[in-house]
C-alpha positions as CSV (number, residue, x, y, z in Angstrom):
1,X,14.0,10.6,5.9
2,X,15.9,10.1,9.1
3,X,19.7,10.6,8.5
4,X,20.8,6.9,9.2
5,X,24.0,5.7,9.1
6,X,24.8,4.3,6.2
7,X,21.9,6.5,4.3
8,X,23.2,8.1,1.2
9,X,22.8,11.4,0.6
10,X,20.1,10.7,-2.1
11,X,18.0,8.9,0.2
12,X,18.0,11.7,2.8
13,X,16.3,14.1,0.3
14,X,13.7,11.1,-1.2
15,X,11.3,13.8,0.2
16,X,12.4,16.6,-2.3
17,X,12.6,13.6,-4.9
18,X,9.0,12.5,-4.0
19,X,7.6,15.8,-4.2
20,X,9.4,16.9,-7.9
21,X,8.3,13.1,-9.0
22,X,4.6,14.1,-7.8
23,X,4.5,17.4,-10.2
24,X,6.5,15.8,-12.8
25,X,3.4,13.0,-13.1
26,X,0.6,16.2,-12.9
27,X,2.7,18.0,-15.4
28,X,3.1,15.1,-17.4
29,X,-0.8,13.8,-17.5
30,X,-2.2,17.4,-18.0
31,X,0.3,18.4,-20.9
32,X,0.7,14.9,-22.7
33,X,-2.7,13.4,-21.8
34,X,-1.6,10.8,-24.5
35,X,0.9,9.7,-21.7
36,X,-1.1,8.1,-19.5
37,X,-3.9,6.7,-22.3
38,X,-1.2,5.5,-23.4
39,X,-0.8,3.5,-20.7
40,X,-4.1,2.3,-20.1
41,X,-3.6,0.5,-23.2
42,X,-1.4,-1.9,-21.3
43,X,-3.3,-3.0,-18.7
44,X,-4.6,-6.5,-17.9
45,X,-7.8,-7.1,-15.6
46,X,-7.3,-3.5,-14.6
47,X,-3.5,-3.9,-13.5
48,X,-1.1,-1.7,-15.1
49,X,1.8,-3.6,-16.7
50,X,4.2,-0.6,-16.5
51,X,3.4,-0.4,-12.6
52,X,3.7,-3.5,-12.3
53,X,7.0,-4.6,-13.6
54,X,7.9,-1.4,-11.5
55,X,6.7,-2.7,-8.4
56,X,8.5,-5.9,-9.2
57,X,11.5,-3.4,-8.6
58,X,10.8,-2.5,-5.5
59,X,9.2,-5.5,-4.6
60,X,12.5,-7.9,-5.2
61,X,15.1,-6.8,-2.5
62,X,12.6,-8.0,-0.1
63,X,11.7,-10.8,-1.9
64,X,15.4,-12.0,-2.3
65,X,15.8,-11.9,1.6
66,X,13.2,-14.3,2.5
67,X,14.7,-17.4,4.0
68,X,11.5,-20.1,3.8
69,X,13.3,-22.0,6.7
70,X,12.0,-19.0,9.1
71,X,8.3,-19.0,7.4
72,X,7.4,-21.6,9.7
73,X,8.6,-20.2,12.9
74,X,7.4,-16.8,12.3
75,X,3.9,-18.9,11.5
76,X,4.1,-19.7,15.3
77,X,4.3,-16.2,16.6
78,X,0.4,-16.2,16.0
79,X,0.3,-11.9,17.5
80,X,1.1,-10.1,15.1
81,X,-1.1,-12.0,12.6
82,X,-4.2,-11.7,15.1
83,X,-3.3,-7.7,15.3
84,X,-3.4,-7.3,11.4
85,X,-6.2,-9.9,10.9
86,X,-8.0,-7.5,13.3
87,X,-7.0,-4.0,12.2
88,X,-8.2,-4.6,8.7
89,X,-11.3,-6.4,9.1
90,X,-12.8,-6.0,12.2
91,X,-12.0,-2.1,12.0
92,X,-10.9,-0.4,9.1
93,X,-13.8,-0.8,6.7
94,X,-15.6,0.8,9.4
95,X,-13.6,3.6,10.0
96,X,-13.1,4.6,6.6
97,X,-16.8,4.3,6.3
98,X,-17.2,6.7,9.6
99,X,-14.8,9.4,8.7
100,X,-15.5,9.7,5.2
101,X,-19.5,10.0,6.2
102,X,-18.3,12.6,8.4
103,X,-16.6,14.9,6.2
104,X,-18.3,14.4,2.9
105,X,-21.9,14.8,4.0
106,X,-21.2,16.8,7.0
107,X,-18.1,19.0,7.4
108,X,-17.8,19.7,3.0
109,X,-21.8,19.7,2.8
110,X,-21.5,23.1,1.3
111,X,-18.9,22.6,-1.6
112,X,-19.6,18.8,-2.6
113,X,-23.3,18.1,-4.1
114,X,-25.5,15.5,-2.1
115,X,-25.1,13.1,-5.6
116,X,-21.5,13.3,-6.0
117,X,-20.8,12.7,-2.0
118,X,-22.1,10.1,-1.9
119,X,-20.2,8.3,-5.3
120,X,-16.7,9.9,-3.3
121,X,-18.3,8.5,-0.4
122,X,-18.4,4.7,-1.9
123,X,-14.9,4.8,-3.4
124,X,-13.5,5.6,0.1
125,X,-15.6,2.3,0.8
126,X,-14.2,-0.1,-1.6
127,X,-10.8,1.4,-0.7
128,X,-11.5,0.9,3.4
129,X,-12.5,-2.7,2.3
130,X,-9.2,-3.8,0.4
131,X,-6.0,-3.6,2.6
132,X,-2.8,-3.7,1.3
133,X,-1.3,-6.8,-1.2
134,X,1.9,-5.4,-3.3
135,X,2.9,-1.5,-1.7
136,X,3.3,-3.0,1.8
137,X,6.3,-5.2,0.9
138,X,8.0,-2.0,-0.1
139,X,6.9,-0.4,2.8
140,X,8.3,-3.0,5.1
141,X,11.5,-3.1,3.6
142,X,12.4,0.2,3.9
143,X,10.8,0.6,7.3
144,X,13.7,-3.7,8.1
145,X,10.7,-5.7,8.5
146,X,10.9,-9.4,9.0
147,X,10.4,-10.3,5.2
148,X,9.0,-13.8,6.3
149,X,6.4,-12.8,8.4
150,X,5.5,-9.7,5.9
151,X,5.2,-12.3,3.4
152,X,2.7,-14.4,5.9
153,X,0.6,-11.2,7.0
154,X,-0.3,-10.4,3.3
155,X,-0.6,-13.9,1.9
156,X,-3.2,-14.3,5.2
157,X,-4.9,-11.0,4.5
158,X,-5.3,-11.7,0.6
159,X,-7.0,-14.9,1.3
160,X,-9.8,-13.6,3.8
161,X,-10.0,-10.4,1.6
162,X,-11.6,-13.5,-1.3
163,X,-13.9,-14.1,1.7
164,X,-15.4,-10.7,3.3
165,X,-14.6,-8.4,0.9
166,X,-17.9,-8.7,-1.1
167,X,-20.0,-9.0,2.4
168,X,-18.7,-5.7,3.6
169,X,-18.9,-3.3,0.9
170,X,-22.4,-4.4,-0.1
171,X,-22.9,-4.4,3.2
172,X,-21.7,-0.5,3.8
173,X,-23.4,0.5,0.6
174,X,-26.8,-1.1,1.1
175,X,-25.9,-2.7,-2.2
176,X,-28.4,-5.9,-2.9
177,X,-25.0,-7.2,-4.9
178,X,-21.6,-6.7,-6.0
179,X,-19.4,-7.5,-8.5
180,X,-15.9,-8.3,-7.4
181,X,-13.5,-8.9,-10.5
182,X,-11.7,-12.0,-9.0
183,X,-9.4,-12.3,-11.8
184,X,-7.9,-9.0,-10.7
185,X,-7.1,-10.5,-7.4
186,X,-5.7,-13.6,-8.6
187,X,-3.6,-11.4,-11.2
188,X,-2.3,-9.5,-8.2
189,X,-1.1,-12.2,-6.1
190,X,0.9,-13.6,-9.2
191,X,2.1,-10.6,-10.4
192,X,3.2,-9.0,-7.1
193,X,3.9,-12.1,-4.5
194,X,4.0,-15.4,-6.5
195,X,6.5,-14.1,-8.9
196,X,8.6,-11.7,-7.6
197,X,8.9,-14.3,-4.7
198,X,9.9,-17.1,-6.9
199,X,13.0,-14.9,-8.5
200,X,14.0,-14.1,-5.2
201,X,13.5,-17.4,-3.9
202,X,15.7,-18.6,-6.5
203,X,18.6,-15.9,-7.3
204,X,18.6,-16.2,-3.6
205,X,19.8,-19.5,-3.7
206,X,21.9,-19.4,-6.7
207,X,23.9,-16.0,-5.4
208,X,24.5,-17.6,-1.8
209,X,25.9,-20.8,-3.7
210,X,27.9,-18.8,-5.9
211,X,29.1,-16.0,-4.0
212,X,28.5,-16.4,-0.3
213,X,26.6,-15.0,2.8
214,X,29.4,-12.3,3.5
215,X,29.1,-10.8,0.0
216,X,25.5,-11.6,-0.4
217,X,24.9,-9.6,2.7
218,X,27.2,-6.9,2.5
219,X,27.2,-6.1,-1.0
220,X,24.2,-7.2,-3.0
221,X,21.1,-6.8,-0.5
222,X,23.2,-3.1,-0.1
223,X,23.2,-2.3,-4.1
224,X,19.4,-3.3,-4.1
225,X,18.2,-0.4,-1.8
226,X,18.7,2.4,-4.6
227,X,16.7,-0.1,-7.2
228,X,13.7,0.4,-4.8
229,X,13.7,4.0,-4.2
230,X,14.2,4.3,-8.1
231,X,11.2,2.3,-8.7
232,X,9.0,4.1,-6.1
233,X,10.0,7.7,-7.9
234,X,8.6,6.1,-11.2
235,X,5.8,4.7,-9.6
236,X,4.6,8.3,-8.4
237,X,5.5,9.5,-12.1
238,X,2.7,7.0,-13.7
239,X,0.1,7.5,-10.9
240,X,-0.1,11.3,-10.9
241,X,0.1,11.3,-14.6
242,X,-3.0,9.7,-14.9
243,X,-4.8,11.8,-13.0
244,X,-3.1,15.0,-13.9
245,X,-5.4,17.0,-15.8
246,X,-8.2,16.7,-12.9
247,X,-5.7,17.5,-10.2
248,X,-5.5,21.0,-12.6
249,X,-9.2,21.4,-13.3
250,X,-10.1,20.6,-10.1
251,X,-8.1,20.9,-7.2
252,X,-11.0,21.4,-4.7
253,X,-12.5,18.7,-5.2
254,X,-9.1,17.1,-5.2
255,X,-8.3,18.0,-1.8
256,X,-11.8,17.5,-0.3
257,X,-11.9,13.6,-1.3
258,X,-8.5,13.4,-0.3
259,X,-8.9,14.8,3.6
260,X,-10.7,11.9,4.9
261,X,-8.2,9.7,3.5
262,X,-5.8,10.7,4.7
263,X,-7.0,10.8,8.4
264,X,-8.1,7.5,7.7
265,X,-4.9,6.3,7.2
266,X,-3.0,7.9,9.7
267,X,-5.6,6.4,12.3
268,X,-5.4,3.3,11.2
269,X,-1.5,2.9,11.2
270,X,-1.5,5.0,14.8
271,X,-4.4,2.3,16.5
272,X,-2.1,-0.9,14.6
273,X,1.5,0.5,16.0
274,X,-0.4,1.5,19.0
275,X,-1.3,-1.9,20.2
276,X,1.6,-3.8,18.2
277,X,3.3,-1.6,20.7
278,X,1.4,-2.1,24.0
279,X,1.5,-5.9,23.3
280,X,4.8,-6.0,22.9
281,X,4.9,-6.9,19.4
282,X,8.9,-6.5,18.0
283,X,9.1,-3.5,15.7
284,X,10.2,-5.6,12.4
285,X,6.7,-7.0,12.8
286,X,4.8,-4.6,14.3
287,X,5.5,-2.0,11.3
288,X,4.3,-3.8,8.6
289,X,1.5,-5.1,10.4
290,X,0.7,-1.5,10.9
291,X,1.4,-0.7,7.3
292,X,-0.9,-3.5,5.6
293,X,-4.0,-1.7,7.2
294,X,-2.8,2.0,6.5
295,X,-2.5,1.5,3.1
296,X,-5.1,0.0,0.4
297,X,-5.0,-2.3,-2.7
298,X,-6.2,0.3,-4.7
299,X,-6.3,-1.3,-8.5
300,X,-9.3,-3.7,-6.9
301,X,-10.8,-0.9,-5.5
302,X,-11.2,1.4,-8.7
303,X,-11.7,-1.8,-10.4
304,X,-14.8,-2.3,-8.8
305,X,-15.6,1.2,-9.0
306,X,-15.2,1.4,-12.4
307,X,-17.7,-1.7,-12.8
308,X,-20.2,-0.5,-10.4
309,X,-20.4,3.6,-10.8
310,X,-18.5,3.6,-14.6
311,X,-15.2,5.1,-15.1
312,X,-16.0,8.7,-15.2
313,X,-17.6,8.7,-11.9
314,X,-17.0,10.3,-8.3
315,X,-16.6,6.8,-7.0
316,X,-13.4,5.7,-9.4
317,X,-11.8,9.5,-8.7
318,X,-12.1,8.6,-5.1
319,X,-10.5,5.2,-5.3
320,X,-8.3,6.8,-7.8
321,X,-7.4,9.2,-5.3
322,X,-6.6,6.5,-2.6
323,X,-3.7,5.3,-4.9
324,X,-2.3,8.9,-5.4
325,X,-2.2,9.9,-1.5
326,X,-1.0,6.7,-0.4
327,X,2.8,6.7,-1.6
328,X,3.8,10.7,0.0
329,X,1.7,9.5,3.1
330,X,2.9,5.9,3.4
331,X,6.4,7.3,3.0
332,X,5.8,10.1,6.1
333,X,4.7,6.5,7.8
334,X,7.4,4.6,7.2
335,X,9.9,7.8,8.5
336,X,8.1,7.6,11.2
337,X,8.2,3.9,12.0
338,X,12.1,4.1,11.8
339,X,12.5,7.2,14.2
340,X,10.0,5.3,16.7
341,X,12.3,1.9,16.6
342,X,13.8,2.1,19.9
343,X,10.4,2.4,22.0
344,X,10.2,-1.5,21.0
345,X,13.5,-2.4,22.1
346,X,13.8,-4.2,25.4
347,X,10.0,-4.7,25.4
348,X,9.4,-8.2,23.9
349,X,8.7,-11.0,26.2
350,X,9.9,-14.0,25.8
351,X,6.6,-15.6,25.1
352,X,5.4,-16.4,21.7
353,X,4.6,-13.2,19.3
C-alpha cells in the first residue's frame, strides 16, 4: 500500500500481512481439514456465518458514513450508474466467457482434460455473471469512495442481477434451464447491505447526537479503519482454509483456473476506470464503479455451481477459486486506484455525473 499520510505502519505492510494470512488459511485447511468442515456447518443458503459477521466488520465503517440526505443527489448524477450498469452487464459476462474459452480450451489444451475444461470453463461463467454485492463496500472504502453512491451502484446492480442473471448464464452455457437459489440473494442483501446499513444508519445518528461531528470525524471513523483491515486478514484466513488441501494436491490445476481470472479481472477494472476516467467521472465514484465489475459475488456463484455440476466438481473449484483470487487481486486494485487519484482531479465538469 501507498505510504499515505496518516497510514500506520501496519497498514503499509497489509501486503506482507495478506500474503502470511493467505498461507496461514492453506496451512490451516490442509493440516486441520476439520477447520473449515467445521465451518461449513454454519452456513445458511450457502452463506458462511463466520464470513459473514466478518464482512459486517469491514463492511460498517462505510456503512456508518453514509449520510441518506446525499442518496438523492448522488441519484441525480445518473454517469457513473450508466458506466457500472454497462460494465457488468453489457460486457463482463462476455469477457469472462471469451478469455476463459481462450485459455482453458486453447492455450492449457495440453494439461487440462476436454471434460474438466469445460466444468472450470462454466464456474468462470457463473462467476462473470454475478458482479459484486458485499466485498465492493470494502473495497470502496479503502480506495474514499462516496459511500452514498457505492451504496446506490450495488443496490442497482443487485436488482438487475434478479433479472438477467438466469438469461445469461443459460444463455453462455447452452443450458435449456437454471436454477438460481434466490434465497441466497435475498440472504445477501440482508446480511451484507440491509443490516450493516441500518447499524450504521443508526449509531450514526446516535454518536453525532451524543458526541458531535468534530469527534465523530476525527476520532471514530479514524479508529474504524484498523477494524476493516483486521476483518479482511480473517476473511483470507477462512477462504484459503477451505480450499487448502487442493491448493496442496494440486497446484497446477490451481494456477491454470486461476490465470484467466485473473486477466479477467484486471480488464475489467482497467476498461471501467478507463472510461470513468475519459468521461470525467470524479475518482470517489469512478473507483468503485470500477470495483463492482472487477470483482464477483462469489457465494451465488458456487452456489449455483454446486446445484448444477455438484459440489465436488470442476465447476464449484472454479467459482471457488474466484473467491480466493479476488481479495490479493482486489487489494493490488485498490493500491492502485489510490496512486492514480490525481489524474481525476481538475477533470470533472460541472455538468451532472
Amino acid at each position: 500500500m501507498a505510504k499515505e499520510k496518516g497510514l500506520s505502519t501496519f497498514e503499509r505492510y497489509l501486503s506482507v500481512w495478506v500474503a502470511l494470512c493467505i498461507l496461514a488459511g492453506i496451512g490451516v485447511g490442509w493440516l486441520f481439514s476439520v477447520f473449515p468442515e467445521l465451518l461449513k456447518k454454519a452456513e445458511v443458503a450457502h452463506l458462511s456465518i463466520p464470513v459473514a459477521i466478518l464482512i459486517w466488520l469491514m463492511i460498517y465503517p462505510m456503512m456508518v458514513q453514509i449520510d441518506f440526505s446525499r442518496i438523492v443527489e448522488a441519484g441525480k448524477r445518473p454517469k457513473g450508474l450508466t458506466l457500472t450498469l454497462t460494465i457488468n452487464w453489457a460486457i463482463k459476462p462476455f469477457t469472462m466467457a471469451g478469455i476463459s474459452a481462450l485459455f482453458l480450451f486453447v492455450f492449457f489444451k495440453a494439461w487440462i482434460p476436454p471434460d474438466l475444461a469445460r466444468e472450470y470453463y462454466a464456474g468462470a461463467v457463473l462467476l462473470g455473471a454475478a458482479p459484486c454485492t458485499a466485498m465492493v463496500f470494502v473495497w470502496s472504502y479503502l480506495s474514499r469512495g462516496d459511500p452514498a453512491y457505492t451504496l446506490i451502484q450495488v443496490a442497482l446492480n443487485d436488482l438487475v442481477l434478479v433479472l438477467l442473471y438466469a438469461p445469461i448464464v443459460k444463455g453462455l452455457l447452452g443450458l435449456s434451464r437454471i436454477y438460481v437459489p434466490y434465497d441466497t440473494v435475498l440472504l445477501s442483501v440482508v446480511l451484507y447491505v440491509v443490516m450493516p446499513l441500518s447499524l450504521g444508519y443508526l449509531s450514526r445518528r446516535w454518536l453525532l447526537f451524543r458526541r458531535g461531528e468534530a469527534w465523530f470525524e476525527g476520532v471514530f471513523l479514524r479508529r474504524l479503519r484498523p477494524v476493516t483491515i483486521g476483518g479482511l486478514l480473517f476473511t483470507l484466513v477462512i477462504l484459503f482454509s477451505y480450499q487448502g488441501e487442493q491448493i496442496i494436491q494440486n497446484p497446477s490445476h490451481i494456477f491454470l483456473i486461476a490465470v484467466p481470472l485473473a486477466i479477467q479481472t484486471f480488464f475489467i477494472f482497467t476498461l471501467g476506470y478507463g472510461a470513468a476516467w475519459l468521461i470525467r467521472i470524479p475518482h470517489p465514484v469512478a473507483a468503485p464503479a470500477a470495483q463492482i465489475g472487477a470483482s464477483n459475488f462469489f457465494e451465488l456463484a458456487v452456489a449455483v455451481a454446486i446445484s448444477l455440476f455438484g459440489l465436488e466438481s470442476g465447476a464449484a473449484l472454479s467459482t471457488a477459486m474466484g473467491g480466493l483470487e479476488e481479495v490479493p487481486i482486489m487489494l493490488t486494485l485498490v493500491w492502485i486506484a489510490n496512486k492514480t487519484r490525481p489524474w481525476f482531479e481538475g477533470r470533472v465538469v460541472g455538468t451532472p455525473n
